[in-house]
C-alpha positions in Angstrom: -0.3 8.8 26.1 -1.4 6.6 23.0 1.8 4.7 21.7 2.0 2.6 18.5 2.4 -0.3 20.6 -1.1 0.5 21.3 -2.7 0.6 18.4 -4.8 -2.5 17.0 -4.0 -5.0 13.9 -5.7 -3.2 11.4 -5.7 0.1 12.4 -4.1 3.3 11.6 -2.3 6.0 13.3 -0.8 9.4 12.6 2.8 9.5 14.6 2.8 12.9 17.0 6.5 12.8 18.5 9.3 10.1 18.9 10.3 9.4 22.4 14.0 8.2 23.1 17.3 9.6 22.3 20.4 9.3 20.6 21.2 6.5 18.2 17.7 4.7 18.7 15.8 7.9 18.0 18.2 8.2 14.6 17.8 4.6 13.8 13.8 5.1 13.9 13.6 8.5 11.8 15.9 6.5 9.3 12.8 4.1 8.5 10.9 7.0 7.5 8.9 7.3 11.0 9.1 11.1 10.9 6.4 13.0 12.9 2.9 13.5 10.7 3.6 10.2 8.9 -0.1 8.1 9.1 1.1 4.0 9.8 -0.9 1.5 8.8 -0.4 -2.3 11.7 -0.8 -4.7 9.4 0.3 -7.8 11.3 1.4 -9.1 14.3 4.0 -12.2 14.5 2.7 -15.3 16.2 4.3 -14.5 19.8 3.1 -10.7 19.5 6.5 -9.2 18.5 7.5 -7.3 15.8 4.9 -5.7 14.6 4.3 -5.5 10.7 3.5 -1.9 9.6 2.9 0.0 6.1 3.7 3.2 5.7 4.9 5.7 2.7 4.1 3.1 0.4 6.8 0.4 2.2 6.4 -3.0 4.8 8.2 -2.5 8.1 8.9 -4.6 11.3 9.4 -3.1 14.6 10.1 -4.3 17.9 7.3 -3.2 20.3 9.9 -1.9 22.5 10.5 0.4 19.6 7.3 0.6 19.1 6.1 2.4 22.5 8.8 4.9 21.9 5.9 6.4 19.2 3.5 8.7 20.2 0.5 8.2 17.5 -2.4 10.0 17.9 
């Protein structure tokens, strides 16, 4: 399993399902990180965490322990 923690600076991935429950899983389908969506890692911060994504047309940080609760294809 491929998770969006995996996926390089620069590279893109299309999300195929959202691991987690509850509040957490809420909180990330809030930011718009819906299943189908294509996210784009833009950055990393110095020490390797958050991550800076783009996707549907906005900038986002995400924890990587968010971050491998994405399945991306």
């Amino acid at each position: 399993m491929r998770t969006l923690k995996d996926v390089p600076v620069g590279g893109s991935a299309k999300v195929l399902k959202l691991h987690g429950e509850g509040a957490i899983r809420r909180r990330i389908m809030d930011m718009g990180i819906t299943k189908g969506v294509v996210i784009r890692v833009r950055k990393l911060a110095p020490l390797g965490d958050p991550m800076e994504l783009s996707l549907r047309g906005y900038e986002l940080s995400l924890r990587k322990a968010d971050a491998e609760m994405i399945e991306v294809e």
